[in-house]
N, CA, C and O atoms as CSV, one atom per row, in Angstrom:
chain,resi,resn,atom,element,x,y,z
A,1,UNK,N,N,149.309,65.750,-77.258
A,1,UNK,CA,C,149.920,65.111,-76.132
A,1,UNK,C,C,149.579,63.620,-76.216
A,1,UNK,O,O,148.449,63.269,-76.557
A,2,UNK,N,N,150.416,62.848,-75.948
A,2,UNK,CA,C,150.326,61.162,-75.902
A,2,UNK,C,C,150.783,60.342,-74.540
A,2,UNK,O,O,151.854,60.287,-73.936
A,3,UNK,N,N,149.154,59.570,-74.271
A,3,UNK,CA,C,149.789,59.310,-72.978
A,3,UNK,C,C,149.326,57.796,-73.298
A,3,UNK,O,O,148.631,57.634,-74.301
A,4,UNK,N,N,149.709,56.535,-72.406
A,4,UNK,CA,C,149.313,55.336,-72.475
A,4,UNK,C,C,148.721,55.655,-74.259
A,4,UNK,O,O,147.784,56.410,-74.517
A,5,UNK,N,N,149.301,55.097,-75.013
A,5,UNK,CA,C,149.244,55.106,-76.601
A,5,UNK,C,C,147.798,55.696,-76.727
A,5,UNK,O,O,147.045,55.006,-77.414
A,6,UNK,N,N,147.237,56.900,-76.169
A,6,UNK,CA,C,146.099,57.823,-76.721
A,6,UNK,C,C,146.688,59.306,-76.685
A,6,UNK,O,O,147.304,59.927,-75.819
A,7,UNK,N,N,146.293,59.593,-77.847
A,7,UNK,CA,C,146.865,60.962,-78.190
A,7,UNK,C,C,145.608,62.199,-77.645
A,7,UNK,O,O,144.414,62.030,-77.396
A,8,UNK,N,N,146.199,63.069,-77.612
A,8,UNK,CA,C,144.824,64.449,-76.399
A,8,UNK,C,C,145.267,65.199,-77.712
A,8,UNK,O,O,146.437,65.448,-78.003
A,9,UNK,N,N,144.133,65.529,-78.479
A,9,UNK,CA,C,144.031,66.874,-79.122
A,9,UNK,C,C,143.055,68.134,-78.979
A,9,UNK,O,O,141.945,68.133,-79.511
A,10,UNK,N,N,143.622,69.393,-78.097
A,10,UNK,CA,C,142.700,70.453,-78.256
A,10,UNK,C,C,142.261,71.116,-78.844
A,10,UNK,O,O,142.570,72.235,-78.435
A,11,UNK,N,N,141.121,71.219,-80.366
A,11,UNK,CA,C,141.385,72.386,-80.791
A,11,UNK,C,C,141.253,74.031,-80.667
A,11,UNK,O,O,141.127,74.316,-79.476
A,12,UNK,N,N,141.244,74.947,-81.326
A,12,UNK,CA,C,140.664,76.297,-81.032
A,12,UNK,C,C,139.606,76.530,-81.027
A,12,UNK,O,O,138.957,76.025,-81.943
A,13,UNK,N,N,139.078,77.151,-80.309
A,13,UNK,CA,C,137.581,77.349,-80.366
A,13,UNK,C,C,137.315,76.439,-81.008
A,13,UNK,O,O,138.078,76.163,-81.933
A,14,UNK,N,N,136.242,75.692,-80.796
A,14,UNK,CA,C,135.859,75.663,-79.199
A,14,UNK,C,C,136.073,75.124,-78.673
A,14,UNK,O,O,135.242,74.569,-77.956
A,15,UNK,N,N,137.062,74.927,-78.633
A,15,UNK,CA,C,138.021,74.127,-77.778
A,15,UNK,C,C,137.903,72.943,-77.466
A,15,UNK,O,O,138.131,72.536,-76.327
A,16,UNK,N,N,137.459,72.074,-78.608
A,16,UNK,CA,C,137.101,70.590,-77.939
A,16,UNK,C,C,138.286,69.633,-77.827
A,16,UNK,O,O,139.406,69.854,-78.290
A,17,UNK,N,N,137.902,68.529,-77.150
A,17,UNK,CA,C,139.249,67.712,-76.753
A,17,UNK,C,C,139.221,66.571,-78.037
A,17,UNK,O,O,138.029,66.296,-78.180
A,18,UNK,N,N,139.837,65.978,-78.793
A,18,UNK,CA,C,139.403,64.466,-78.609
A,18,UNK,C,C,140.236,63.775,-78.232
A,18,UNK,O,O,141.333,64.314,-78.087
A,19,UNK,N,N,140.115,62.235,-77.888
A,19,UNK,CA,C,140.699,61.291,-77.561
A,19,UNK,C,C,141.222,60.127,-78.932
A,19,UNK,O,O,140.416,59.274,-79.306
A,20,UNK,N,N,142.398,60.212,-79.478
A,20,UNK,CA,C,142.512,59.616,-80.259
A,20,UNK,C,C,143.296,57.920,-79.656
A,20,UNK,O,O,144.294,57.956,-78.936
A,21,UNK,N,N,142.619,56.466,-80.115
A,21,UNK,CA,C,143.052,55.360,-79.798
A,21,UNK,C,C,144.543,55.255,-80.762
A,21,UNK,O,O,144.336,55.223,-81.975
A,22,UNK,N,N,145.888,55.206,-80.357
A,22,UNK,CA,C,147.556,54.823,-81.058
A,22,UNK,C,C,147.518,53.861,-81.176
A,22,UNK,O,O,148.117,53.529,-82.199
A,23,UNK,N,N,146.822,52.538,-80.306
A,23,UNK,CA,C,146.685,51.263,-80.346
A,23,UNK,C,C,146.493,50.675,-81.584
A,23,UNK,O,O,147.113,49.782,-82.161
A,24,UNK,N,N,145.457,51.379,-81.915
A,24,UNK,CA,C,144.533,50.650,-83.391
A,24,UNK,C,C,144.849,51.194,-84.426
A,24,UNK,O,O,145.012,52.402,-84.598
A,25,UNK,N,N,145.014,49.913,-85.578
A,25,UNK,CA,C,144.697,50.727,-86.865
A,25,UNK,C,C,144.414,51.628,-86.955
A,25,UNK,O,O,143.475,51.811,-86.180
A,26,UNK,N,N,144.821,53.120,-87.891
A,26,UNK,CA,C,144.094,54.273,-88.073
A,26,UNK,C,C,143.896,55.461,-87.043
A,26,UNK,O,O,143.617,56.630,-87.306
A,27,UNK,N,N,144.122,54.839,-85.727
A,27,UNK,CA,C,143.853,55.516,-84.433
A,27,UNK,C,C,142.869,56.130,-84.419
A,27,UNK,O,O,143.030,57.345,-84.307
A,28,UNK,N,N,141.323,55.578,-84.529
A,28,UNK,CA,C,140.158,55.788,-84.092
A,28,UNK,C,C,139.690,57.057,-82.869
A,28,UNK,O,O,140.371,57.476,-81.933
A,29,UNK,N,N,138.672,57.346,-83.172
A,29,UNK,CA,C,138.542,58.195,-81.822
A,29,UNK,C,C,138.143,57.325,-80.477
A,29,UNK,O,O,137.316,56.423,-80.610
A,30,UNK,N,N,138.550,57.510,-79.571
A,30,UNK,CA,C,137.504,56.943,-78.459
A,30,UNK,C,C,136.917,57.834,-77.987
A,30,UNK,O,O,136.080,57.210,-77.334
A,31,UNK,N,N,136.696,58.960,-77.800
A,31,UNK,CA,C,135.485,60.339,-77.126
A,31,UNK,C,C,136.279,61.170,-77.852
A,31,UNK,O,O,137.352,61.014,-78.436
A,32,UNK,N,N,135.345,62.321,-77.660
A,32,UNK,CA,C,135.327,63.565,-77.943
A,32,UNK,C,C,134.735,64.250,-76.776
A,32,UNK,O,O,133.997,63.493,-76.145
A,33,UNK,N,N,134.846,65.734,-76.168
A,33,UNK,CA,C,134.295,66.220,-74.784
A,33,UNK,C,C,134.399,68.018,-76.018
A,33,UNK,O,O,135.156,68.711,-76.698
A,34,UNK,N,N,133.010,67.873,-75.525
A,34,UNK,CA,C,132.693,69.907,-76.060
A,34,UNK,C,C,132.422,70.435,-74.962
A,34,UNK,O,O,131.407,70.248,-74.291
A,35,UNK,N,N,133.667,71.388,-74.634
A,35,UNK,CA,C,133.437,72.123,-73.606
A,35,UNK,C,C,132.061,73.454,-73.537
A,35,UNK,O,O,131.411,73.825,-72.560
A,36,UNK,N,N,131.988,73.965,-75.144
A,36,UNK,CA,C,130.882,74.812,-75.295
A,36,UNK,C,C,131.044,75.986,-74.382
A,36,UNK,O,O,130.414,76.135,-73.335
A,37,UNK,N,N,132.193,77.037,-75.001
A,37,UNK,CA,C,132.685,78.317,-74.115
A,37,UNK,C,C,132.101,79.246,-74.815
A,37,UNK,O,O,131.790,79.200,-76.005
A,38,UNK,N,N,131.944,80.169,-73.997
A,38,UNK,CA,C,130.915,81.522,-74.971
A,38,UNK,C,C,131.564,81.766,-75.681
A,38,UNK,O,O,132.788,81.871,-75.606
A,39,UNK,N,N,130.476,82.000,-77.042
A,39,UNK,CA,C,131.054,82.171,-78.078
A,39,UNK,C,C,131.574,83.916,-78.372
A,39,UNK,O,O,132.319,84.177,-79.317
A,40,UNK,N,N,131.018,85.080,-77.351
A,40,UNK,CA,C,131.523,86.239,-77.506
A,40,UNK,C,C,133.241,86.414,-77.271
A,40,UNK,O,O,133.969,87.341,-77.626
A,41,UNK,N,N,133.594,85.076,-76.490
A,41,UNK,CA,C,135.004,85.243,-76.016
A,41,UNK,C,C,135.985,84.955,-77.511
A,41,UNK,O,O,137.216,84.965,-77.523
A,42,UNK,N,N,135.062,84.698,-78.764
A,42,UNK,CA,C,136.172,84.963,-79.978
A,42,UNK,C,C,136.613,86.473,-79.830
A,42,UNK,O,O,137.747,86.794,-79.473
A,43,UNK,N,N,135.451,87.512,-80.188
A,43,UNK,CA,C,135.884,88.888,-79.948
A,43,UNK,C,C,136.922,89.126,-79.133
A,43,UNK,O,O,137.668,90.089,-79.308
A,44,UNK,N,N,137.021,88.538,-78.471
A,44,UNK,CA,C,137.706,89.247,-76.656
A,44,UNK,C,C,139.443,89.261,-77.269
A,44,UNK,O,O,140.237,90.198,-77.202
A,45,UNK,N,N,139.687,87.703,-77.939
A,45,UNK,CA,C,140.749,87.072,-77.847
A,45,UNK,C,C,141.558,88.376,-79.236
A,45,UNK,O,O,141.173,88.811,-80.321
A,46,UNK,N,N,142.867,88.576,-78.323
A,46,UNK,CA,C,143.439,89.264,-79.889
A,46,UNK,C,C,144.034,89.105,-81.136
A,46,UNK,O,O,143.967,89.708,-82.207
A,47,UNK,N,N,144.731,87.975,-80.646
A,47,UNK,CA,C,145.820,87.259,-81.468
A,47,UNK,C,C,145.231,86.067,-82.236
A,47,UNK,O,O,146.022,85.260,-82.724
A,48,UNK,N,N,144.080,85.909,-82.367
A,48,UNK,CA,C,143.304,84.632,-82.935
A,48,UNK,C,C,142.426,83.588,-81.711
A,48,UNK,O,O,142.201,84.041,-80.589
A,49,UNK,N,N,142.050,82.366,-82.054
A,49,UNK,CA,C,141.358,82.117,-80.740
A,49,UNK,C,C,142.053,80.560,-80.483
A,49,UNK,O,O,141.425,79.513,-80.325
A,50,UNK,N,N,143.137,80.689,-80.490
A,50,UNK,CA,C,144.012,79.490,-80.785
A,50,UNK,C,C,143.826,78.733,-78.879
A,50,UNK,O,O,143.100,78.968,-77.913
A,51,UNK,N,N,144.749,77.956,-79.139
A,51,UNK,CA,C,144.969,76.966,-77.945
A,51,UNK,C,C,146.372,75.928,-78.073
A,51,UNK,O,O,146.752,75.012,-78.801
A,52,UNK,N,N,146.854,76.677,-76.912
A,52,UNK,CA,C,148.391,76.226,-76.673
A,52,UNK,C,C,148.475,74.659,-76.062
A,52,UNK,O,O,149.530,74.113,-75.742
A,53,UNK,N,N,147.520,74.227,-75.996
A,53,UNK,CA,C,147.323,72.605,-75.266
A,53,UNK,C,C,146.957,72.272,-74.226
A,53,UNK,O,O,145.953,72.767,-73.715
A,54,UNK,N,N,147.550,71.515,-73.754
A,54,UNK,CA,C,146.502,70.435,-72.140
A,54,UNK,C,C,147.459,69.964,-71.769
A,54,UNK,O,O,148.439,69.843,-72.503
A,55,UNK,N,N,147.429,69.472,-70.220
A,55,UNK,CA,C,148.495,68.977,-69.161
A,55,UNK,C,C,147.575,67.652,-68.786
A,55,UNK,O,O,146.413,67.447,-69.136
A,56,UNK,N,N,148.512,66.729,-67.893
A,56,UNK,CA,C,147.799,65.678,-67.882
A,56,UNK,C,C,148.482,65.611,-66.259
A,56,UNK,O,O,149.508,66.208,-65.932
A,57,UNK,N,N,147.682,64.775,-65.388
A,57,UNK,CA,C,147.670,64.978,-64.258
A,57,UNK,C,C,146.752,63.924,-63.421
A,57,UNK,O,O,145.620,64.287,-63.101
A,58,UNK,N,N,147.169,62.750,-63.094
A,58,UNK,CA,C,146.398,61.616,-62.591
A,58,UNK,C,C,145.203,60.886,-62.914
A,58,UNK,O,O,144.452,60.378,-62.081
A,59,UNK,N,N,145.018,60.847,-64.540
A,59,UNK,CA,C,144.250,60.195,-65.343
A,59,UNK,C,C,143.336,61.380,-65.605
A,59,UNK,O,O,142.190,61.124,-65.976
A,60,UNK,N,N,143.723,62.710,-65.448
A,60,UNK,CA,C,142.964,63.594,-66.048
A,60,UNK,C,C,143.723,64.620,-67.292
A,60,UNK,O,O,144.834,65.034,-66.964
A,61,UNK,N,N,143.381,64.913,-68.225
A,61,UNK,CA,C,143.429,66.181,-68.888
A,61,UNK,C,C,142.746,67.288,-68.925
A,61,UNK,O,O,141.584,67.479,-69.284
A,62,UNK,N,N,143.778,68.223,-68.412
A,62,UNK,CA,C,143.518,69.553,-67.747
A,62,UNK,C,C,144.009,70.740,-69.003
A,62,UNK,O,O,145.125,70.760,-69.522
A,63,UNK,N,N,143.081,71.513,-69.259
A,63,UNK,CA,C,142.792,72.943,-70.150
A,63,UNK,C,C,141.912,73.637,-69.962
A,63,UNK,O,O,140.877,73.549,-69.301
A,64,UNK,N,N,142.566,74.734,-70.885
A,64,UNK,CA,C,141.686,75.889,-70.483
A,64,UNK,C,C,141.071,75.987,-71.977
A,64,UNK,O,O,141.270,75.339,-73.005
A,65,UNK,N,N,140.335,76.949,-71.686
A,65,UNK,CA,C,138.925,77.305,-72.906
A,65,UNK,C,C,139.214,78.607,-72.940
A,65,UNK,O,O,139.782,79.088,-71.959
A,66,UNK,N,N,138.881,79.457,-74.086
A,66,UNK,CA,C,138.904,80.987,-74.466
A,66,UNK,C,C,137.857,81.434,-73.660
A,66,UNK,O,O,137.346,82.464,-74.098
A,67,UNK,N,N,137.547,81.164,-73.009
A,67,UNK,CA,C,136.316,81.933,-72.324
A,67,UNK,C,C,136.828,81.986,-71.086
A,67,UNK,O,O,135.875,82.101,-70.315
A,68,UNK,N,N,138.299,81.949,-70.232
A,68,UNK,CA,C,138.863,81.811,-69.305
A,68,UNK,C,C,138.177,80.570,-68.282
A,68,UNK,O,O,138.496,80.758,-67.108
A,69,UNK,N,N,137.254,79.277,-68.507
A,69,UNK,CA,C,137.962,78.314,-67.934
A,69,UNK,C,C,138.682,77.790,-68.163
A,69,UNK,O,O,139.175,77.758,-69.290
A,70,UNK,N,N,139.328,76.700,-66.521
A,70,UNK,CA,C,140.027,75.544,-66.668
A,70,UNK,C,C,139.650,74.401,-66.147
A,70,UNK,O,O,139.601,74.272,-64.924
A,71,UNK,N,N,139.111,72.731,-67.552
A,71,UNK,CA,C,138.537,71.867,-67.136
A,71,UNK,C,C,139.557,70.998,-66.968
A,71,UNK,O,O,140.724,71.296,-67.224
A,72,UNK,N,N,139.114,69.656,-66.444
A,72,UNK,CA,C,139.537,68.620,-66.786
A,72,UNK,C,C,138.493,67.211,-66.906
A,72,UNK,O,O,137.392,66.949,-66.421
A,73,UNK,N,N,139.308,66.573,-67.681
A,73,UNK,CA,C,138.501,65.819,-68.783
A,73,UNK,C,C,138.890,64.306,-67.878
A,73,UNK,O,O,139.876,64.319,-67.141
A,74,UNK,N,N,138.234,63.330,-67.977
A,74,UNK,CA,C,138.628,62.059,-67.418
A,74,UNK,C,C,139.379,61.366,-68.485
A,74,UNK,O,O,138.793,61.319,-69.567
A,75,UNK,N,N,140.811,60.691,-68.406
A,75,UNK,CA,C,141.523,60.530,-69.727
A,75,UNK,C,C,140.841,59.600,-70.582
A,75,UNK,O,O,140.769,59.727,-71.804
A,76,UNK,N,N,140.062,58.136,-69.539
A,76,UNK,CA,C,139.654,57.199,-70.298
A,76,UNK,C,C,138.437,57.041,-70.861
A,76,UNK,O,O,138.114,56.182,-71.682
A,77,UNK,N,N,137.526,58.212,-70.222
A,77,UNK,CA,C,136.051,57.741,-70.543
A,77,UNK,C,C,135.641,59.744,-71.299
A,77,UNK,O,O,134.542,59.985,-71.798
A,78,UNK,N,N,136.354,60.445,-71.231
A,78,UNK,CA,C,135.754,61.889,-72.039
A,78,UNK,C,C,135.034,62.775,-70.976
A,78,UNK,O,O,134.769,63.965,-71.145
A,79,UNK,N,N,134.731,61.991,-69.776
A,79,UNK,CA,C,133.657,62.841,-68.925
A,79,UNK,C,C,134.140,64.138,-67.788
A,79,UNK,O,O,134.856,64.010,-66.795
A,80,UNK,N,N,133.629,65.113,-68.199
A,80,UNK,CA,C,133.960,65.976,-67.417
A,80,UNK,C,C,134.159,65.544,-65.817
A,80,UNK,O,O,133.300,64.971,-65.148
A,81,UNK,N,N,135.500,65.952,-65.345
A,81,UNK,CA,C,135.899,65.889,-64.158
A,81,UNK,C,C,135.590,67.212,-62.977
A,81,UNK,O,O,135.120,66.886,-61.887
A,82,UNK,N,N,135.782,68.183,-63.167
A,82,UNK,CA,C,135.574,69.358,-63.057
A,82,UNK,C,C,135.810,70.360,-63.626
A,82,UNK,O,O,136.719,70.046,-64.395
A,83,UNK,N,N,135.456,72.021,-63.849
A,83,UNK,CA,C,135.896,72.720,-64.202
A,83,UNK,C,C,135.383,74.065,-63.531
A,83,UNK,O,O,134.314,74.134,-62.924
A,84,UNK,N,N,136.377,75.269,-63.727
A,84,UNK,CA,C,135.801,76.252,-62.813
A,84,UNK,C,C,136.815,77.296,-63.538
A,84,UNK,O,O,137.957,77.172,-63.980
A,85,UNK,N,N,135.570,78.765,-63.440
A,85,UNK,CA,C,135.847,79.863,-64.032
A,85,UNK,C,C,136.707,80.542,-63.766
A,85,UNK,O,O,136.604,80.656,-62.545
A,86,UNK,N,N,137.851,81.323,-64.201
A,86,UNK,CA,C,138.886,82.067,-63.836
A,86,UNK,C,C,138.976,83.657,-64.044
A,86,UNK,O,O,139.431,84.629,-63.441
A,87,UNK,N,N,138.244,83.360,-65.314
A,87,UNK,CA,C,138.528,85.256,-65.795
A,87,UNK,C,C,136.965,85.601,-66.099
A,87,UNK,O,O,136.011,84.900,-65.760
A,88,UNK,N,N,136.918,86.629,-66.694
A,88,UNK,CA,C,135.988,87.198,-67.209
A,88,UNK,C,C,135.920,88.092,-69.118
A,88,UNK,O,O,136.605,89.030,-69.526
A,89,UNK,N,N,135.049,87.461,-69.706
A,89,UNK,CA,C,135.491,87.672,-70.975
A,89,UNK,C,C,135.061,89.447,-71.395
A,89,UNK,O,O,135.394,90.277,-72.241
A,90,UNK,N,N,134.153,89.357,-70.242
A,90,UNK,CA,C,133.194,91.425,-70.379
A,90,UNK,C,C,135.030,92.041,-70.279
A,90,UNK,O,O,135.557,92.662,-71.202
A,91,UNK,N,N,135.646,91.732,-69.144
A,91,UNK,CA,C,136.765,92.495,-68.708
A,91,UNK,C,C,138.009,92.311,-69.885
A,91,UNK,O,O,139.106,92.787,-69.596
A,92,UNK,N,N,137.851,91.666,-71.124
A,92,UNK,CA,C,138.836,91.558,-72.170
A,92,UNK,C,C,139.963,90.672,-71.816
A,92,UNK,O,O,141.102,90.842,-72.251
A,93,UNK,N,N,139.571,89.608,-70.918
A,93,UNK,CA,C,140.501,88.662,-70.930
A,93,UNK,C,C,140.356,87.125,-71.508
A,93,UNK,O,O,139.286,86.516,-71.518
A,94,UNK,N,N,141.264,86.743,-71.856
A,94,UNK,CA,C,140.681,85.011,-72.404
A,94,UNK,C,C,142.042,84.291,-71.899
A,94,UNK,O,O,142.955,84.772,-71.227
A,95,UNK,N,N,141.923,83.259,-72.320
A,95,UNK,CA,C,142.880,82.046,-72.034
A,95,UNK,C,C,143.145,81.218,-73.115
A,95,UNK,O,O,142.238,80.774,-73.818
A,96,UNK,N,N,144.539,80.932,-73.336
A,96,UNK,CA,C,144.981,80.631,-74.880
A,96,UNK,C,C,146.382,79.526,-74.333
A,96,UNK,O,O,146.958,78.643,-74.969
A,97,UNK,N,N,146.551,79.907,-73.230
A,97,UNK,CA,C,147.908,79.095,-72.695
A,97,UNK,C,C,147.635,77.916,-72.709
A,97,UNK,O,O,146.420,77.735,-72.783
A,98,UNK,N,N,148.660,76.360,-72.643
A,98,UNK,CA,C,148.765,75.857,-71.956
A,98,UNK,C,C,148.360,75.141,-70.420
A,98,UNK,O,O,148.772,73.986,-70.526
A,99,UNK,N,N,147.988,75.240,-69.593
A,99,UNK,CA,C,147.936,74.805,-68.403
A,99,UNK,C,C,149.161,74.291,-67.787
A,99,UNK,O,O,149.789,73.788,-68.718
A,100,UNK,N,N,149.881,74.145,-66.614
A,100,UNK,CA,C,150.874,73.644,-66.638
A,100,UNK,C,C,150.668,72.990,-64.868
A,100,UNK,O,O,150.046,73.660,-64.043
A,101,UNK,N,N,151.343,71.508,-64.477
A,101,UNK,CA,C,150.645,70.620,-62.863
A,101,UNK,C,C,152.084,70.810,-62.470
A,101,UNK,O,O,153.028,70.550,-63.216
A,102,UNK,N,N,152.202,71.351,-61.068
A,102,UNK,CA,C,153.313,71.315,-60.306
A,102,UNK,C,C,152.694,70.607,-59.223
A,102,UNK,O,O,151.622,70.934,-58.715
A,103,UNK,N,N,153.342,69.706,-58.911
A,103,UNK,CA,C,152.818,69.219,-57.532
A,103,UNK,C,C,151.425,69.088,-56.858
A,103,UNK,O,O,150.995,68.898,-55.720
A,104,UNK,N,N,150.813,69.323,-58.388
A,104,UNK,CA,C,149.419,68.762,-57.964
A,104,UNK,C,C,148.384,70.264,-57.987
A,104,UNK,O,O,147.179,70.381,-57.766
A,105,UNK,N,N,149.377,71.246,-58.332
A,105,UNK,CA,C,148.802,72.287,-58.503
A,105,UNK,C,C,148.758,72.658,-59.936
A,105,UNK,O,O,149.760,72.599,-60.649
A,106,UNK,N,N,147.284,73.142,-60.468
A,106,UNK,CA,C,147.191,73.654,-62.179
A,106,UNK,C,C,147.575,75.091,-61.557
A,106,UNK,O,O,147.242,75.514,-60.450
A,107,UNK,N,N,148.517,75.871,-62.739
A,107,UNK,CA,C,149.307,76.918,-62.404
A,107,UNK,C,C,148.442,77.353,-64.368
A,107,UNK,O,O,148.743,76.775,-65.413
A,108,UNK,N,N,147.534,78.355,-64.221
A,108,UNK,CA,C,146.902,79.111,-65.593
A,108,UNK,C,C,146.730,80.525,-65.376
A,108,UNK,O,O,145.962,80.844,-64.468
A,109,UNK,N,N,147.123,81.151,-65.832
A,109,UNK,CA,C,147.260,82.664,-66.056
A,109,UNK,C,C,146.367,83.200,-67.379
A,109,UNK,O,O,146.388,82.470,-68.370
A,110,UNK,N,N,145.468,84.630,-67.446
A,110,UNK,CA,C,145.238,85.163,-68.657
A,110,UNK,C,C,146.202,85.541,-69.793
A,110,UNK,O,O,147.427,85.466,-69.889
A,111,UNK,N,N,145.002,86.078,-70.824
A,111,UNK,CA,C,145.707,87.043,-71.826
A,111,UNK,C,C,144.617,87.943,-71.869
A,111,UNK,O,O,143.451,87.812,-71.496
A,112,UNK,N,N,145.350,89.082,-72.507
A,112,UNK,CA,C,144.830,90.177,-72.820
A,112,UNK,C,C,145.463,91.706,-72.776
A,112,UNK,O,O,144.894,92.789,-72.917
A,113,UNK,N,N,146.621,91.442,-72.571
A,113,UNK,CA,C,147.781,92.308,-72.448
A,113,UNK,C,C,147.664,93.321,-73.490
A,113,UNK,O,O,148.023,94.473,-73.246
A,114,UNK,N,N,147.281,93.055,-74.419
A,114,UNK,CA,C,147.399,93.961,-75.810
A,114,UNK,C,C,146.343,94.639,-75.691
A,114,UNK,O,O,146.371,95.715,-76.288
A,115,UNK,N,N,144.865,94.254,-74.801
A,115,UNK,CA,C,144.200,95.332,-74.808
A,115,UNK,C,C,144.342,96.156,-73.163
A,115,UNK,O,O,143.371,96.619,-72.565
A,116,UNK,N,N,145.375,96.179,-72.796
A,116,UNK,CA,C,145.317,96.763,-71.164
A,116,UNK,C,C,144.813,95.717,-69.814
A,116,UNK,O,O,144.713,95.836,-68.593
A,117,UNK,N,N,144.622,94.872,-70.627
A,117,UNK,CA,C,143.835,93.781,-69.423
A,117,UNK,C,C,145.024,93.732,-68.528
A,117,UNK,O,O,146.135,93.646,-69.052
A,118,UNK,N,N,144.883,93.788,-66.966
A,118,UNK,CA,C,145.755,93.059,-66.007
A,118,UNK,C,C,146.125,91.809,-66.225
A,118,UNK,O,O,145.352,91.044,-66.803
A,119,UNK,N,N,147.288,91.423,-65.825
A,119,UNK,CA,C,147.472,89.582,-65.579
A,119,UNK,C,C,147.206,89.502,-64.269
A,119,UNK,O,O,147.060,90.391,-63.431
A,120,UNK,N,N,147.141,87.893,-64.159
A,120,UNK,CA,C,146.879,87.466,-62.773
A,120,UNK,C,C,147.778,85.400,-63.510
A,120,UNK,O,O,148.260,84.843,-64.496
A,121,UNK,N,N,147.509,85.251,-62.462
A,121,UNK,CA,C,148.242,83.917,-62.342
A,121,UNK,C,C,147.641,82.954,-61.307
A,121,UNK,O,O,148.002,83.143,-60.145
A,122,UNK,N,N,146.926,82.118,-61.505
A,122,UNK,CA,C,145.623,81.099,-61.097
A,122,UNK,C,C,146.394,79.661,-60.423
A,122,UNK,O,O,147.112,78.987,-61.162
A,123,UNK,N,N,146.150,79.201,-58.752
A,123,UNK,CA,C,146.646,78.268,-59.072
A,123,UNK,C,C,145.152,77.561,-58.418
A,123,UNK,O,O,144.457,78.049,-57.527
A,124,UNK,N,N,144.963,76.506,-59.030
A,124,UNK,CA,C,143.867,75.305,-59.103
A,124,UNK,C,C,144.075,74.103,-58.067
A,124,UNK,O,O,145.226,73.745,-58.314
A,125,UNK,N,N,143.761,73.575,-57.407
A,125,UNK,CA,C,144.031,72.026,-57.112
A,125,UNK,C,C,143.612,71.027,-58.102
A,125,UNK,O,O,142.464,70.678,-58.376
A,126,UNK,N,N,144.760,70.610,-58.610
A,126,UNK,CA,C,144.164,69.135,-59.471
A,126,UNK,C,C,143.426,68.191,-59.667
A,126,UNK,O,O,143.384,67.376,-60.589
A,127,UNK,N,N,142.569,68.370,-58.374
A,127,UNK,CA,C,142.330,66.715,-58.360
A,127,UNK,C,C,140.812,67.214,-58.693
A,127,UNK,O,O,139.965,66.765,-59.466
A,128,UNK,N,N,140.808,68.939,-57.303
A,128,UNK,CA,C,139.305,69.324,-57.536
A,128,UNK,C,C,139.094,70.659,-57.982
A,128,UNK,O,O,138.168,71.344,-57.546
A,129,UNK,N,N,139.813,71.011,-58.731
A,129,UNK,CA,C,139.460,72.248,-59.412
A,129,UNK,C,C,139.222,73.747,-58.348
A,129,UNK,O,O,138.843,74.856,-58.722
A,130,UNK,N,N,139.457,73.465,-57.461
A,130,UNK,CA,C,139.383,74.445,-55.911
A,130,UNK,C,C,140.123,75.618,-56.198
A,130,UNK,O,O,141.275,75.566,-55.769
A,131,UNK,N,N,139.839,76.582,-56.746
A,131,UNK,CA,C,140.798,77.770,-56.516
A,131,UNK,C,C,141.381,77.928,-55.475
A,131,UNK,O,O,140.664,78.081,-54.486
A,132,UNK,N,N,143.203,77.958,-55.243
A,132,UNK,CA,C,143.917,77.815,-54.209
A,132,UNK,C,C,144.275,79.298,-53.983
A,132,UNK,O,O,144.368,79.830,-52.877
A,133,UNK,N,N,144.509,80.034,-55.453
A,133,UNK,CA,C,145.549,81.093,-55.075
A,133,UNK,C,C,145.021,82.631,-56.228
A,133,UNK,O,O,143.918,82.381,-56.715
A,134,UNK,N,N,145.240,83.190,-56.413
A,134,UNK,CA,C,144.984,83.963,-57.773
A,134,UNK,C,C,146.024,85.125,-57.317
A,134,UNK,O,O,146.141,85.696,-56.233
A,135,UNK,N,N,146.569,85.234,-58.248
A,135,UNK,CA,C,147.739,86.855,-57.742
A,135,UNK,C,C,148.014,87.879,-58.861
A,135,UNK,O,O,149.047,87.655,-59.492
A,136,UNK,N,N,147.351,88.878,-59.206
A,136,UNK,CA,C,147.421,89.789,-60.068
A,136,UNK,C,C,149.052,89.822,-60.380
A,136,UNK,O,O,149.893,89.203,-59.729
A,137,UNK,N,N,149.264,90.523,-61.313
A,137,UNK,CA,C,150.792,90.598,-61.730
A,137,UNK,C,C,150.723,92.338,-62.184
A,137,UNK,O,O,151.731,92.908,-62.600
């Protein structure tokens, strides 16, 4: 994702962010942020322990981690903004999606479908990470 000429890269497990500078030569890093998600939540995940990306949302970047949180990152300085737990990795669920901001709401749902896990569908407040809503599916 590229916002004000810095590029957001998440990778998979473990899901770290970095902050790449578009400005400069070479595009340097300016931070890096390790979220550091349990590492049993590789097991959990079925399909690999990948990561579908990050949303951006009033100078923050917002994702989730295989270990079912969802943080957000401060865009300019790397520093954790908040973050707060959603699932549970004992119960065979993880988080591999996307994140996605409607109106100020983070809208993140599990996985785990392939092993019987329930869905549910998470909505967050943006600014403070407040669980607003959670609704099984």
């Amino acid at each position: 994702m590229v916002v004000n000429n810095t590029m957001y890269i998440v990778t998979p497990y473990p899901n770290d962010l970095y902050a790449l500078d578009l400005a400069q030569p070479g595009a340097p890093m300016k931070w890096a942020y390790h979220p550091r998600p349990v590492p049993a939540s590789q097991g959990v995940a079925c399909c690999d322990v990948v990561n579908r990306g990050a949303a951006y949302w009033k100078g923050k970047i917002i994702y989730n981690t295989l270990d079912d949180q969802t943080v957000a990152v401060d865009a300019n300085t790397g520093t954790e903004a908040w973050r707060t737990k959603l699932g549970d990795i004992n119960q065979g669920e993880s988080m591999t999606m996307a994140p996605m901001v409607v109106k100020g709401v983070v809208l993140a749902g599990n996985s785990g479908g392939e092993f019987g896990v329930r869905g549910w569908l998470a909505g967050l407040d943006a600014d403070t990470g407040k669980l607003l809503s959670l609704i099984h599916i």
